[in-house]
N, C-alpha and C positions, 0 to 999 in steps of 0.2 A: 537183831538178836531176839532171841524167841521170849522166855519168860525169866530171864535174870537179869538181874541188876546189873549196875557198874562195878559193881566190888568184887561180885562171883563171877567175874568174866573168866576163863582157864589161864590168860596170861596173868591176871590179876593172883591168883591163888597159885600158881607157879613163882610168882617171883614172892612171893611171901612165903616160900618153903623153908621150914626149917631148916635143912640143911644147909641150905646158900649160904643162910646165917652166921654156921656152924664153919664153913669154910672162908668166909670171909673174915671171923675170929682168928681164925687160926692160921690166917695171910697176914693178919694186924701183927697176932705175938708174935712171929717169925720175922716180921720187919722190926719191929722192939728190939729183939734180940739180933740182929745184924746192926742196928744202928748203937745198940749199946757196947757192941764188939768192935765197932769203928773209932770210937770216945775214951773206952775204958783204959785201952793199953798200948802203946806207942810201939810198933811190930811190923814190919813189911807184909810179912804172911800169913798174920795176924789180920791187918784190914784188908786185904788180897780176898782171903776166906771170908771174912765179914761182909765183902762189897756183894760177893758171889750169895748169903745169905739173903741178905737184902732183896736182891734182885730177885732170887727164889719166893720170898715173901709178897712179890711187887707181882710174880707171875701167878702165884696163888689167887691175891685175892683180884687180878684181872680176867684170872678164869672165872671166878664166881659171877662176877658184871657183867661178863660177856654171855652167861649162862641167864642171869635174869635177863638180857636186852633180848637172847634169842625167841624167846616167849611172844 
């Protein structure tokens, strides 16, 4: 590498981007709330929809991981 450190490498400053961050936040609360929706109320279609949150939360914040690994 020419004159930058180990810190300012481009995958280094890519996977520190703000936004990943922001999306992996936002993978966390949407798991919170699918797992809170599975606990809270005793409903067939209720945790049906809840499982399907989850999962949506789980694919969010796998996007973001896969987003820093591609770096």
């Amino acid at each position: 590498m020419s004159n930058l450190s180990e810190n300012q490498t481009p995958s280094m400053q890519n996977a520190n981007n703000e936004s990943i961050y922001k999306l992996i936040g936002v993978g966390v609360v949407v798991c919170v709330i699918g797992s809170f929706l599975r606990f809270a109320f005793d409903s067939m279609y209720l945790s049906i929809a809840s499982w399907a949150i989850l999962f949506v939360g789980a694919f969010i914040c796998s996007k973001a991981v896969f987003k820093i690994l591609k770096s």
